[in-house]
N, C-alpha and C positions, 0 to 999 in steps of 0.2 A: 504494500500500500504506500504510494506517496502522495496523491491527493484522494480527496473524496471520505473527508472523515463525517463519522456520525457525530448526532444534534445529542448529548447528555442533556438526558432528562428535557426539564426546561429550560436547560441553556445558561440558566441563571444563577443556581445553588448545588448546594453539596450537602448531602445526608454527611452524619457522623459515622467515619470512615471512609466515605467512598472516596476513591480517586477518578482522575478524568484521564483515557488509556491514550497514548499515545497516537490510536487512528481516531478520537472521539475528538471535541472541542465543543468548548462555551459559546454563547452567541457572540456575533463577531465583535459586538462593541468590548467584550469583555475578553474576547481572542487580541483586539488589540491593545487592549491596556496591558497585559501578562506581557504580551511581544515588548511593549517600551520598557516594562520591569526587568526583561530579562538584557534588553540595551543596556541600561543603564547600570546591571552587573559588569558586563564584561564590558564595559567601557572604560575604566581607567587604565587596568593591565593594556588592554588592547592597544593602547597610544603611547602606554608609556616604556614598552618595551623596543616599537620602533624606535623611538628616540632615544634610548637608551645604546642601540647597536648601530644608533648611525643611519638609520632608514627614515625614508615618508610617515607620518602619522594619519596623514587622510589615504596615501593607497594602500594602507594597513588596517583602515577602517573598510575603504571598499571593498580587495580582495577579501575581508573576512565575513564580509556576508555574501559576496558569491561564493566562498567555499565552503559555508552553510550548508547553501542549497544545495551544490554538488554533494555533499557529505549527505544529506538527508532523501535524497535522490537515490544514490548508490547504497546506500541502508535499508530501503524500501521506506523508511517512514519509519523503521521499529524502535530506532534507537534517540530519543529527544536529546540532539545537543545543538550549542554554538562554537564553532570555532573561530578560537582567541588566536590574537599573536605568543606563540611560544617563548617563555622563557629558559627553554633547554639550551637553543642557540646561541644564547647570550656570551655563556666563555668562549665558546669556540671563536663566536663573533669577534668576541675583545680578542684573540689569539689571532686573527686576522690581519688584523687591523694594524694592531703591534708590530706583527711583520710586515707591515707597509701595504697590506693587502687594500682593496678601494673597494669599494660599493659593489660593482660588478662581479669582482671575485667572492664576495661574503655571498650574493645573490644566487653563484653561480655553484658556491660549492652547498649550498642551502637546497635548489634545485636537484642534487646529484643524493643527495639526504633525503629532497621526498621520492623521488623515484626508488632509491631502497624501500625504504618503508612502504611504501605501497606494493612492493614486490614481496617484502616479507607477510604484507597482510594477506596476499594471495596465498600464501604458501601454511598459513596458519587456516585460511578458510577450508582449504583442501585438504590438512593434516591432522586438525583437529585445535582445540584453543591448547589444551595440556602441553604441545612441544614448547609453548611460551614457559612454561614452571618449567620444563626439563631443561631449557638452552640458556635460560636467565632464570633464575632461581630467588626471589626474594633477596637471600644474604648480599649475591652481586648487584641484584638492581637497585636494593640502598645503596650500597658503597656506590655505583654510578651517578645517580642519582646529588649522591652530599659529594661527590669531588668537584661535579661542575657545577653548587654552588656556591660552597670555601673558594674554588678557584677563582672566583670573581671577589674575593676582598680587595686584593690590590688594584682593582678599579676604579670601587668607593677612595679608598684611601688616597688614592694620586691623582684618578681623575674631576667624580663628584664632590666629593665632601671640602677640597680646598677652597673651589670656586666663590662659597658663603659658608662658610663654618656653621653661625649662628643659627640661618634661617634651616641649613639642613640636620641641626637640632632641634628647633623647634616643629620643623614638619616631621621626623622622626617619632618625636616626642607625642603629636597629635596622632597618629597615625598610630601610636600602640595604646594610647587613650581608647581611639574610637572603636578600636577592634573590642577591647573588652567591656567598655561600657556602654555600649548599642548591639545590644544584642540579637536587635532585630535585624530588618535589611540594613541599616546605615551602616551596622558593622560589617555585613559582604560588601559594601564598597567602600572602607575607611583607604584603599587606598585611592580611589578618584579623591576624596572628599580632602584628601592627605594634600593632593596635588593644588584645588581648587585652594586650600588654605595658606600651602607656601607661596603659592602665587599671589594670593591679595599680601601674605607679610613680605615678598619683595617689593611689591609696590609703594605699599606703605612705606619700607624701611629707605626706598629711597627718596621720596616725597621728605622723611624728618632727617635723615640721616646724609643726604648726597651719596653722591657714587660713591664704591667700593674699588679698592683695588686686593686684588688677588689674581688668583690663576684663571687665565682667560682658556678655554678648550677648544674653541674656534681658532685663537691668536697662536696657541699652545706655549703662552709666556705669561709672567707677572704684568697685567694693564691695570688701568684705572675706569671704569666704566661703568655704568648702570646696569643695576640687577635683572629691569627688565627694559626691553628694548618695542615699542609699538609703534614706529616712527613708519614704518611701511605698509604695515598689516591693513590699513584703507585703500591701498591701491590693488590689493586682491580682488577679485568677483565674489558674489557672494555665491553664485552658481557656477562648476565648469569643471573637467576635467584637471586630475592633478597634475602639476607642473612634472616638466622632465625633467632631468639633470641639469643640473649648471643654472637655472634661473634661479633668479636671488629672492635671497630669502627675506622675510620679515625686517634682518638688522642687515639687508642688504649684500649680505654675504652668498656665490653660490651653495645653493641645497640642492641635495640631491631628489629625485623622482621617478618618474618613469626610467627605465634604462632594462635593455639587454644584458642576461646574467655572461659570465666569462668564466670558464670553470680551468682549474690549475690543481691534480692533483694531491698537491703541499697543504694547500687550502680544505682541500674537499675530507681529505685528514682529521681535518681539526673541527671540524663538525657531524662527522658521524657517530662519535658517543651518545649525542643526542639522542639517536634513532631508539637506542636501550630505553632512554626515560620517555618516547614518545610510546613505545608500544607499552611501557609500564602505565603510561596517562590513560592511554585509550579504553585497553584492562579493566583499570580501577573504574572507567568509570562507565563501561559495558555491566560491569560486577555490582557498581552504586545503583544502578538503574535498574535492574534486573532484582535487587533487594530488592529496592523500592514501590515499585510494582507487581510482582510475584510472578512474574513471566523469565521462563527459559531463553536467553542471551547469547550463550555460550556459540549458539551454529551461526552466530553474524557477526562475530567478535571478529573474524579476519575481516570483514567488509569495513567495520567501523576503521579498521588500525589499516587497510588499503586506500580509502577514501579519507583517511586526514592526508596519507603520503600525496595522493592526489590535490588535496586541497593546497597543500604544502609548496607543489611544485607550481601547482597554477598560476599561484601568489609571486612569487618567485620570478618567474619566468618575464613577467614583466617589473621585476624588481621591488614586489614585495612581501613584505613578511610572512616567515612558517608560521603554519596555524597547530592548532590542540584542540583539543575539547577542554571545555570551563567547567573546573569544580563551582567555581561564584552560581551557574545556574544550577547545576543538580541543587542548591540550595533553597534557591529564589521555589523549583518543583519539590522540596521538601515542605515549605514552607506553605505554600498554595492547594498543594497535593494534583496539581496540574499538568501533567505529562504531556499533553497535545503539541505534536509538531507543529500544527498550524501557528501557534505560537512564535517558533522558533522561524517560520519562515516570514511571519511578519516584523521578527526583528532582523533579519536577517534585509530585509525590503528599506527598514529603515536607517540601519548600517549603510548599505549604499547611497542611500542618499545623501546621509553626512558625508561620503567619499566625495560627494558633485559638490562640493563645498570649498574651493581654494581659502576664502576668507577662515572656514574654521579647522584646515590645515596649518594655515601660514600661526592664527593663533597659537594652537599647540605646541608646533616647531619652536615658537619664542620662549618654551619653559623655563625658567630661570634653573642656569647648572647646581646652586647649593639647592633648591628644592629636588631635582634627580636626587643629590647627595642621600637627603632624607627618606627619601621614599628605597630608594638602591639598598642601603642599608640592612632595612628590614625586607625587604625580598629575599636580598640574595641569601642570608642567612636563613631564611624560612624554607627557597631551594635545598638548602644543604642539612637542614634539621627534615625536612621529608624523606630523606633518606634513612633518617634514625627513625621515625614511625614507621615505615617500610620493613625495618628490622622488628620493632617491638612488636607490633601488630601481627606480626610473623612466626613472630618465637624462637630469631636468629640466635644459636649460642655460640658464644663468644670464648668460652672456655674450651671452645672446640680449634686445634689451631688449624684446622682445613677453612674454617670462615675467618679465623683472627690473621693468622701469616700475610695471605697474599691479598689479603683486603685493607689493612693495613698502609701495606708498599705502597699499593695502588694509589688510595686516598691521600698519601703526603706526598706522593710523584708531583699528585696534579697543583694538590694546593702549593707547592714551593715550587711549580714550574719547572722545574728538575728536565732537563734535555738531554736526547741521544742523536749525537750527528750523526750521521752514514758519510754526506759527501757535504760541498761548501755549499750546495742549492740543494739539499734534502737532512730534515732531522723531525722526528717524533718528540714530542713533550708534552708537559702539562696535562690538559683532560685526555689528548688521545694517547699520550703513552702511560696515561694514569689507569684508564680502560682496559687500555688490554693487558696490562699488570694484572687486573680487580678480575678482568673475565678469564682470560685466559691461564692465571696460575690457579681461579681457584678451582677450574676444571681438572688442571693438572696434579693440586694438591686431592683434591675429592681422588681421583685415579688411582694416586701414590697411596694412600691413608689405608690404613687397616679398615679393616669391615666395620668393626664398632663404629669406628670414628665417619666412614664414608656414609652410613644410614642416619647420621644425628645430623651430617651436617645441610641439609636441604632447610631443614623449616618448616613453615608455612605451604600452603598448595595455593595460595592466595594474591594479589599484590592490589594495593590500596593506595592512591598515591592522588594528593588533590595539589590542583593548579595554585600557587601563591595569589592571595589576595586577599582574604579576610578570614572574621571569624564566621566557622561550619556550626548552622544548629544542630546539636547531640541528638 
C-alpha cells in the first residue's frame, strides 16, 4: 500500500488505546496538522547538520522530503518515517574536509555510501533481517556507533566553540535545560529551539556588546566581526530554487549549492563506517515501529535500510545531504499514537516547499558559529553515548575480552585520529581505520576465543539506536 489509506472511524478521535495503522489516517484537516508536527521534529537536526558538514540547508531541507516519499514509496507505505539529514557522516565529513577534500568530494564519497547501503539493504531483504545481528552484532555496532561520535570532539573544540565561547555556553546550556524540563514535544525539538535561542543571544549580544573578535571559520583566522551577519539575506527570493555553488552567501561570501558529486577513493574511505550506524538506525527503528504497532517488520526491514541508501544517494547526487530515518518522529507517533503515512507525506510536501525558499536558506546559512559551538556539543556526545545504550540495552559484557580487546583499539584509533600510511597519497585513520579495528578484530577475536568465551560474546539479538535530538517519551 502506498496511497489509498482508510477513513478511522470518524476521522476525528481515538478510543482508549487505539492506534491509527499506518494504511488508515484522520481527516485530512487533522492528517495535516500531525504532517506540520512531524516538520517541525525533524526540523532542527535537518539544517543543522548540513551546516554543520559544510553543505546547503534549504537542498537538505528539499532533498529530505523527496527522499521521504521515495522511502515511503519503496516500503509500500508499511513503515511510517521521515528522513532527516544524517549525523553518521558528520566525522567522516570533518575527515574530508581536513584533508583539503571540497564539497564535491564529501558529496561524492556520500553518494558511493548510499549506493552500499542500498545494496546491503537488498541483500538483507533477500537473506533475511538476522544476517544484520550475525555481521554486526550489537557489541560492534556500539563501539561504531561512539567512535564517530568522540571523533568529532576536536571539531567542537577548534572549530565551533572558539568562534563565541559565551553564546555556545549558553545555547549549550539551554539546550540541556529544555531537553529535560519539557517533557513534552518542546523537548523533541530543544535542539531547533536551542538554535532559534542562540541566535536571538547573538543578536542581542551584538546590539549591547559590538563585534567580537575570535576565530573566524569562513576567514579560518582570528577577525573582529559581528556575530550575526543579515546584510544580504533581503536580496534572496523568497520563492526559487537553491542556489548553486559559488553564489554568495548571506555575508557575501561564496556558499556552496547545487553541484555534481566527485568521488576519490581516499574520501569514499572515510565515510563508509557510516553505513554500520545507518543500517543500525534503520533496524532500531523498523524494531520501534513494529513495537509500536504490533505488526510483523522484520520481511521489509531490507527495503526500509535499501531505500534510505537510495534516499541517501539521490540527495547526494545533486549535492545534498545523507538522509536517516528520525527517532524525533517515532516520538511525535508515540505520543499521538498516529502511525499514518499520509502524515508523513504531507510533511514531506511541506519540506519541499521550505527547499523553494532561497530567503529561508540564505537565513539559516547565516547561523552564528558559537551557537553551532552549543548545539555540536551536545550532539556529538549524544552520537557517541548511543553507542553505550546500544551496548547496555544489549547486554554487551565487557568482562568478556572478545568484546573488551578489539573494541577498545578500535574506539581510541578513531577518537585520537591515530593514522596508517600505505603511500604519500593513501592512508587509513581515525573512524575508518577505527572500524575496521572494532569490526574486523572482533570477528577475528570471536574466531580465536575458546567456546565459553565465543557464545557470551554476541549479546543482545536486538539493536536500538535513536537519531540525536531530544528527549524520547518512556
Amino acid at each position: 500500500m502506498a496511497f489509498g489509506w482508510t477513513l478511522h472511524g470518524d476521522g476525528k478521535s481515538l478510543a482508549p488505546g487505539e492506534v491509527v495503522r499506518p494504511d488508515e489516517r484522520l481527516s485530512w484537516g487533522r492528517t495535516v496538522g500531525l504532517g506540520a508536527q512531524h516538520v517541525v521534529a525533524m526540523f532542527g537536526a535537518t539544517f543543522v547538520f548540513p551546516l554543520i558538514m559544510g553543505l546547503n540547508p534549504q537542498l537538505a531541507i528539499l532533498m529530505s522530503g523527496i527522499a521521504t516519499i521515495c522511502f515511503l514509496l519503496i516500503v509500500g507505505g508499511k513503515v511510517p518515517s521521515y528522513l532527516g539529514t544524517s549525523a553518521s557522516f558528520v566525522g567522516g565529513v570533518a575527515a574530508i574536509r581536513a584533508q583539503g577534500g571540497d564539497s564535491p568530494d564529501v558529496t561524492g564519497a556520500i553518494l558511493v555510501a548510499g549506493i552500499v547501503l542500498a545494496l546491503v539493504g537488498v541483500v538483507i531483504h533477500y537473506m533475511g533481517s538476522a544476517i544484520v545481528y550475525k555481521v554486526l552484532p550489537p557489541a560492534v555496532t556500539g563501539a561504531v556507533v561512539m567512535l564517530i561520535g568522540f571523533n568529532l570532539a576536536p571539531v567542537v573544540a577548534d572549530i565551533y566553540w572558539p568562534q563565541d565561547q559565551w553564546v555556545a555556553l549558553a545555547t549549550m546550556v539551554f539546550v540541556i535545560v529544555v531537553s529535560l524540563a519539557s517533557r513534552g514535544f518542546l523537548g523533541r525539538i530543544a535542539i531547533f529551539l536551542g538554535l532559534v535561542f542562540g541566535y536571538a543571544l547573538s543578536w542581542v549580544a551584538d546590539k549591547a556588546f559590538g563585534q567580537i573578535t575570535s576565530f573566524d571559520a569562513a576567514a579560518g583566522e582570528v577577525t573582529t566581526h559581528s556575530r550575526t551577519n543579515f546584510s544580504n539575506i533581503a536580496d534572496f527570493p523568497l520563492f526559487g530554487l537553491p542556489p548553486s555553488t559559488g553564489s554568495l552567501g548571506p555575508d557575501g561570501k561564496p556558499m556552496v549549492g547545487f553541484h555534481a558529486p566527485s568521488i576519490s577513493l581516499t574520501f569514499v574511505l572515510l565515510v563508509l563506517p557510516a553505513v554500520i550506524a545507518l543500517i543500525a538506525e534503520n533496524a532500531g527503528h523498523v524494531k520501534a515501529v513494529a513495537e509500536m504497532t504490533g505488526a510483523d517488520l522484520d520481511p521489509v526491514m531490507g527495503r526500509a535500510i535499501a531505500a534510505d541508501g537510495v534516499g541517501t544517494s539521490l540527495a547526494s547526487l545533486v549535492g545534498g545531504s545523507p538522509t536517516t530515518t528520525y527517532a524525533e518522529n517515532i516520538g511525535v507517533m508515540a505520543a499521538t499514537r498516529v502511525y499514518s503515512t499520509a502524515a508523513y507525506y504531507v510533511a514531506a510536501i511541506v519540506a519541499i516547499a521550505f527547499g523553494f525558499s532561497p530567503k529561508f536558506g540564505a537565513l539559516v546559512s547565516s547561523t552564528p558559529g558559537g551557537v553551532l559551538g552549543g548545539i555540536t556539543v551536545v550532539l556529538y556526545g549524544m552520537i557517541g553515548l548511543l553507542g553505550a545504550k546500544i551496548w547496555k540495552e544489549n547486554g554487551v559484557d565487557f568482562g568478556n575480552p572478545v568484546n573488551l580487546v578489539p573494541l577498545a583499539a578500535g574506539i581510541v584509533i578513531a577518537i585520537g585520529n591515530t593514522e596508517l600510511k600505505f603511500t604519500d597519497t593513501f592512508s587509513l585513520g581515525g573512524i575508518a581505520l577505527g572500524t575496521i579495528v572494532a569490526v574486523a578484530g572482533w570477528h577475528l577475536a570471536k574466531a580465536l576465543a575458546p567456546a565459553h568465551l565465543r557464545d557470551a560474546a554476541v549479546g543482545g539479538t536486538s539493536i536500538v539506536v535513536d537519531a540525536p535530538g531530544a528527549y524520547k517519551e518512556p
